[in-house]
C-alpha positions as MATLAB code, in Angstrom:
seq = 'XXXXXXXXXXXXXXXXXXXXXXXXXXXXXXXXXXXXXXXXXXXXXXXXXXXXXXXXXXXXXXXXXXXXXXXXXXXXXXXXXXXXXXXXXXXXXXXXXXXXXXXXXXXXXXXXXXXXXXXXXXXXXXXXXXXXXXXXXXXXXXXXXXXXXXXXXXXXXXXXXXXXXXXXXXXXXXXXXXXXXXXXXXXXXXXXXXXXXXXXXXXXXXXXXXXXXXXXXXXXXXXXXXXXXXXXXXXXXXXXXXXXXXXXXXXXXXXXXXXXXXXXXXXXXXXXXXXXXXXXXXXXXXXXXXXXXXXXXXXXXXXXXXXXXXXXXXXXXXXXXXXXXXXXXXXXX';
ca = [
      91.657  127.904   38.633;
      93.911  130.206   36.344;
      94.921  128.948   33.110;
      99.032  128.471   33.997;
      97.301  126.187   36.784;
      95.334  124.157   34.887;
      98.410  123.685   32.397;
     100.162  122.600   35.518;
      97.465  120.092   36.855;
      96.987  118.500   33.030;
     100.539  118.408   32.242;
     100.988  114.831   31.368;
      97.911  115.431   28.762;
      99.737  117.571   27.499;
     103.379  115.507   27.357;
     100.909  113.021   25.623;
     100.196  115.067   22.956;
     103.231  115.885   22.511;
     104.819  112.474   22.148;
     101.680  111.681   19.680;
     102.551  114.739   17.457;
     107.088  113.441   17.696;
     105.452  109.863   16.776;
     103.783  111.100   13.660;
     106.599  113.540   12.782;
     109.185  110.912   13.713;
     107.395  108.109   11.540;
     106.057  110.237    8.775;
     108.840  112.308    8.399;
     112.244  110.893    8.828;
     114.619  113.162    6.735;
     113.951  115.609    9.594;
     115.612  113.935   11.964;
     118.922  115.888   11.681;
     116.716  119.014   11.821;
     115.433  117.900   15.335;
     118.552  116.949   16.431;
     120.073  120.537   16.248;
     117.685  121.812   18.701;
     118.067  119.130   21.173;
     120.208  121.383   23.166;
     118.997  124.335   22.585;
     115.424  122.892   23.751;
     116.991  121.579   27.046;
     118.673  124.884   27.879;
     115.902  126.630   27.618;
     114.244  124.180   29.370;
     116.881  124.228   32.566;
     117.261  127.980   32.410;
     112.893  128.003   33.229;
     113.308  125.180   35.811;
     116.260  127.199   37.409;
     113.939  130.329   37.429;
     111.705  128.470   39.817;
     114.392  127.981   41.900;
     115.147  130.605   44.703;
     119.158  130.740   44.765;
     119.195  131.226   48.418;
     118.053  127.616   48.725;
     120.557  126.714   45.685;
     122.977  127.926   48.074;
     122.213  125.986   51.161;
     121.942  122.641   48.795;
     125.414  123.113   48.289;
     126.234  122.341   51.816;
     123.612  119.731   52.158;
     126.237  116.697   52.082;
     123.958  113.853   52.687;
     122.354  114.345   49.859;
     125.431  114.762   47.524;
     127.009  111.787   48.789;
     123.918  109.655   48.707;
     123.549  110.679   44.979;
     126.891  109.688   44.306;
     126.836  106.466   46.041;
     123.860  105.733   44.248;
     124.744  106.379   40.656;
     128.465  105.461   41.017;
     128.175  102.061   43.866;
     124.803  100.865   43.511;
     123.820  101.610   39.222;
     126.899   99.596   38.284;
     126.172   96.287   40.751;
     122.645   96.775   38.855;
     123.202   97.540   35.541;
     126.017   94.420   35.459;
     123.454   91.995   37.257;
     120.523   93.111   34.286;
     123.011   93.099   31.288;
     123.391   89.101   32.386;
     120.013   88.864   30.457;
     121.001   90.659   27.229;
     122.773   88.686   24.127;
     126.485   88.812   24.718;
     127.184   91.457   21.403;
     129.622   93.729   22.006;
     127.433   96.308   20.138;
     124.505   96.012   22.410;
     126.164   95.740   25.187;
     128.259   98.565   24.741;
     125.221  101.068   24.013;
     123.319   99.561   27.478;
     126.795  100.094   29.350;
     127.433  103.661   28.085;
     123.555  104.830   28.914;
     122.873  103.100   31.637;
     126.008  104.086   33.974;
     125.866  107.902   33.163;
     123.883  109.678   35.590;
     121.560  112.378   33.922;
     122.948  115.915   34.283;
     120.111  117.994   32.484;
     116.084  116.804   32.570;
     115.896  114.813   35.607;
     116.489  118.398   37.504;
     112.903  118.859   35.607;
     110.920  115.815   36.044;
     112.015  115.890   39.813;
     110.880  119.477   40.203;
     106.973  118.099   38.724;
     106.987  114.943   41.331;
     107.532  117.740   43.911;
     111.276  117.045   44.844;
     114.290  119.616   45.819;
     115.611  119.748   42.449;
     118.002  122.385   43.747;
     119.604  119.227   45.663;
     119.944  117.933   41.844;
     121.544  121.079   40.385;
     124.004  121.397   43.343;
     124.901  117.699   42.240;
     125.195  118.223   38.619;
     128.966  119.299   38.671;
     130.069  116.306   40.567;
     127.890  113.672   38.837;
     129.087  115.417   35.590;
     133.007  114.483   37.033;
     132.532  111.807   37.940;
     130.657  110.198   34.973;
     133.477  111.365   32.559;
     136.454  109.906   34.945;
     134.321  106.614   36.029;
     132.542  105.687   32.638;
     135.853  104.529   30.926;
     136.857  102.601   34.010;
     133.454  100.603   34.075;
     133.853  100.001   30.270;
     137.196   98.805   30.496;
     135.992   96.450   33.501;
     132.850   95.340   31.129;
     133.803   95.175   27.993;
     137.819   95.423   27.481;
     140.539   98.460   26.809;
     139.257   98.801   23.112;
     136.083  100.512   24.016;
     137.140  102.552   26.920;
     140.068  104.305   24.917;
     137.220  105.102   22.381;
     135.479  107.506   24.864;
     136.114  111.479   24.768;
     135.596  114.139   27.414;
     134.146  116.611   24.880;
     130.514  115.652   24.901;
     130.204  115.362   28.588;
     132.300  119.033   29.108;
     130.077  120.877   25.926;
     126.886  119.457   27.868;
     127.298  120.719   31.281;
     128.393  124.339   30.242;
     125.682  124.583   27.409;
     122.650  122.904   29.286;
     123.151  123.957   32.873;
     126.109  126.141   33.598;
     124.493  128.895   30.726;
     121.260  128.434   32.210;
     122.092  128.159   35.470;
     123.922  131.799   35.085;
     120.990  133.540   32.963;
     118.641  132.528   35.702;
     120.718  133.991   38.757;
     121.071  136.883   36.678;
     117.491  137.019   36.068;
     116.462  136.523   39.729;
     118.742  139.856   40.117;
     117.229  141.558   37.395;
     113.653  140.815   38.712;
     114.794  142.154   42.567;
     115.548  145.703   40.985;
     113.053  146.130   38.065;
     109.760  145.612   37.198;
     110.035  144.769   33.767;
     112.583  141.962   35.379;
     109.721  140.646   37.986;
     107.394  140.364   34.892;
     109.868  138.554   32.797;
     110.400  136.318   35.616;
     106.455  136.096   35.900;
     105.923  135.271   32.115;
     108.544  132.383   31.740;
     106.734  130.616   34.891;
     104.315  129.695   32.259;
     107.248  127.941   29.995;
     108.095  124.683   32.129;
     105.196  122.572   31.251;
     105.679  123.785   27.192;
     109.425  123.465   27.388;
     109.144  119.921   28.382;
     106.622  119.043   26.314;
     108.954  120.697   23.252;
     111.755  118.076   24.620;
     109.724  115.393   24.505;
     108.903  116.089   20.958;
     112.239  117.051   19.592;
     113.752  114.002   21.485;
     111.513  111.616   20.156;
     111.120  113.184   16.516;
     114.807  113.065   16.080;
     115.717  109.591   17.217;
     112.819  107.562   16.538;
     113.840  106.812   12.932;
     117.325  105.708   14.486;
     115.404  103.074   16.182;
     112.936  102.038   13.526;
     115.684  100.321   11.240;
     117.041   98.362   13.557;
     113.830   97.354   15.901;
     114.426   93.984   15.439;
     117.854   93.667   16.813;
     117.815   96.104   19.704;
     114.134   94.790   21.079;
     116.255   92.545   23.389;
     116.993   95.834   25.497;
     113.525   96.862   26.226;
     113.028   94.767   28.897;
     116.187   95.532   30.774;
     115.600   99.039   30.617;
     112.068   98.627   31.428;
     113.658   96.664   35.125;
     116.150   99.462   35.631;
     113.221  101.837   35.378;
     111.297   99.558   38.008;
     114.590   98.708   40.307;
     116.365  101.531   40.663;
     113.593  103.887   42.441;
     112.987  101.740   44.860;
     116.330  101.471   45.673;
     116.211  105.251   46.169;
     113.203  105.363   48.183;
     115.521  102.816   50.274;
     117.795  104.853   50.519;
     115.762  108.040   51.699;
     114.453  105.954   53.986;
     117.885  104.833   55.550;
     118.950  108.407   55.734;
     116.323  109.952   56.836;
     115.751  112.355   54.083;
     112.823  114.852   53.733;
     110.219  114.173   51.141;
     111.698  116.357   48.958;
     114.853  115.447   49.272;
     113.749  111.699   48.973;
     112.372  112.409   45.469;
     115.111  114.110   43.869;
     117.189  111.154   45.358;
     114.950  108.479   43.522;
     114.959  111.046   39.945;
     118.566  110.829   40.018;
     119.167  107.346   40.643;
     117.419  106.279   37.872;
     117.428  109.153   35.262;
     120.137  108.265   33.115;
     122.438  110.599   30.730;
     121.242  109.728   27.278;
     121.395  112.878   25.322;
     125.211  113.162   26.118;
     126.094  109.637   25.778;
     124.648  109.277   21.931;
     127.650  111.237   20.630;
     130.027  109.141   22.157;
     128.008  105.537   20.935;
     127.820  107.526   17.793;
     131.733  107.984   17.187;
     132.614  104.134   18.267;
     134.509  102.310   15.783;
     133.143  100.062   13.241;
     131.303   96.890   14.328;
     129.268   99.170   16.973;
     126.651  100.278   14.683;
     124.044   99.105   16.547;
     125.122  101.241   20.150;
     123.219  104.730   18.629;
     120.077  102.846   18.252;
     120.933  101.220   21.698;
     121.336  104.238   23.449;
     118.116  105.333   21.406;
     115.877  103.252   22.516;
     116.814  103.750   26.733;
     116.257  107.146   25.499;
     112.568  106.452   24.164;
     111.576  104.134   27.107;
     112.906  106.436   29.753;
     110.837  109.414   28.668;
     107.628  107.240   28.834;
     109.073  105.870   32.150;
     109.715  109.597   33.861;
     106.377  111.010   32.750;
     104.809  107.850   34.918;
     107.261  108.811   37.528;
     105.987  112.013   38.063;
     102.828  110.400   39.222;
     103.731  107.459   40.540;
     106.566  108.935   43.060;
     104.956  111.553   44.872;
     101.258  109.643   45.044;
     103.129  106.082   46.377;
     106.392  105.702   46.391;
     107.627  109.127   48.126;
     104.243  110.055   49.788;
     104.151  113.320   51.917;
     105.575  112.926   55.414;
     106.951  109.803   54.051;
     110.785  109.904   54.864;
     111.500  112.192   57.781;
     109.886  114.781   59.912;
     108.912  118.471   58.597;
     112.076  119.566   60.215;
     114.664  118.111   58.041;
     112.018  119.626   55.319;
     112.222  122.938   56.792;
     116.414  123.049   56.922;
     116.043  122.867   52.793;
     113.482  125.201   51.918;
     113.242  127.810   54.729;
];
């Protein structure tokens, strides 16, 4: 076995490590935090712009027109998260604080590392990055409606398009465009091909790196305020539990692929946490508490996907699971 397959078989060793070294940094170090922060982004490009490189564009192209899968994501995310994140939020003290930082996480579907994790349990994450531009949309238009619905006018007017807008053209349309110019590159040169060949070693590192940055900048948000947002644990802990096997439902309903019945699961429940803490962050006063909020889904969520990358493809979404090899072959041949 060659050493970029070994990474690739002991990758959640390595994650661990990774979220040891953020805990340490995170707890031992907490004036770094704004250090971190700053290359949140450029982590998860980089990041996204390696995932995208595994991804041959001629099946990018054909998950475009796959529209089962586009509207089942959306139904999912926009119809069935809300009915669930309302029902769980029944369990959660009734402070507008908390509340509004479990509303604003939990209803935005993620737009940048759940193309990742779903690519490591095995699923069409090209079905996810065909989404993204719709799920991005749609999450700006829909997640002032809910709050107003939720929580009252006051909070809704508070939200801006800016952090949702600067998201999906820094962490996947830039990517997203290097790559396909990459892939070109590495048709007509060699010194492209081995470029291409050298940053199929990065995925496994790159995530690793977001784990760390993710958790070495926010975990000293969370510490100060432990006490108070501990209430939340639990309900993100459900959604985590809930929501993919409503996807698997799902898959199973429509007759997806395997593939396609992973990436549906990753992006029901993957949630949009990076983008959203601006937004919690700029709320007016007597919200303090909504950063740490959106923190802590944040924190819980990464622990939760790494087990999801196991979990799905060994039981939930098993091979030859959802539909025949056929509907397999339409995606990927």
């Amino acid at each position: 076995m060659d050493t970029k397959k070994r990474l690739q078989r002991h990758q959640v060793v390595a994650y661990a490590v990774f979220v040891l070294l953020a805990i340490g940094v995170g707890t031992g170090r907490p004036n770094s935090t704004s250090f971190f922060e700053r290359l949140i982004d450029p982590v998860l490009a980089v990041l996204l712009y390696v995932t995208f490189l595994e991804i041959p564009f001629v099946r990018l192209r054909r998950a475009f027109r796959n529209g089962r899968f586009i509207t089942a994501a959306l139904g999912m995310n926009f119809l069935v998260v809300p009915v669930v994140v309302w029902t769980l939020t029944r369990f959660l003290p009734q402070r507008p604080a908390i509340l509004v930082g479990a509303f604003m996480v939990l209803l935005t579907p993620c737009i940048d590392y759940v193309i990742t994790f779903s690519e490591l349990a095995g699923g069409d994450s090209e079905q996810i990055t065909a989404t993204t531009p719709a799920l991005m949309l749609l999450q700006l238009l829909l997640l002032p409606v809910y709050l107003w619905l939720f929580m009252g006018a006051e909070v809704a007017e508070a939200i801006e398009p800016e952090p949702f807008i600067e998201a999906f053209l820094i962490i996947i349309a830039l990517p997203l465009t290097l790559a396909w110019l990459t892939e070109i590159w590495a048709e007509q040169s060699s010194a492209g091909e081995n470029w291409q060949e050298t940053m199929g070693w990065l995925p496994v590192p790159m995530m690793g790196a977001t784990l760390f940055v993710v958790i070495a900048s926010q975990l000293p948000r969370v510490q100060d305020s432990i006490d108070q947002i501990a209430v939340v644990v639990p309900v993100y802990v459900a959604f985590l539990v809930i929501m993919p096997m409503l996807g698997r439902l799902a898959a199973g309903l429509l007759g997806m692929a395997v593939g396609e019945g992973r990436a549906l699961v990753f992006t029901s429940v993957t949630r949009n946490s990076l983008v959203v803490l601006p937004l919690a962050l700029a709320l007016p006063a007597g919200y303090q508490l909504a950063p740490a909020v959106v923190v802590t889904q944040t924190l819980v969520e990464l622990a939760g996907m790494v087990a999801l990358t196991r979990v799905v493809p060994a039981w939930l979404v098993p091979d030859g699971s959802t539909s025949s090899s056929h509907s397999e072959h339409t995606i990927r041949d």
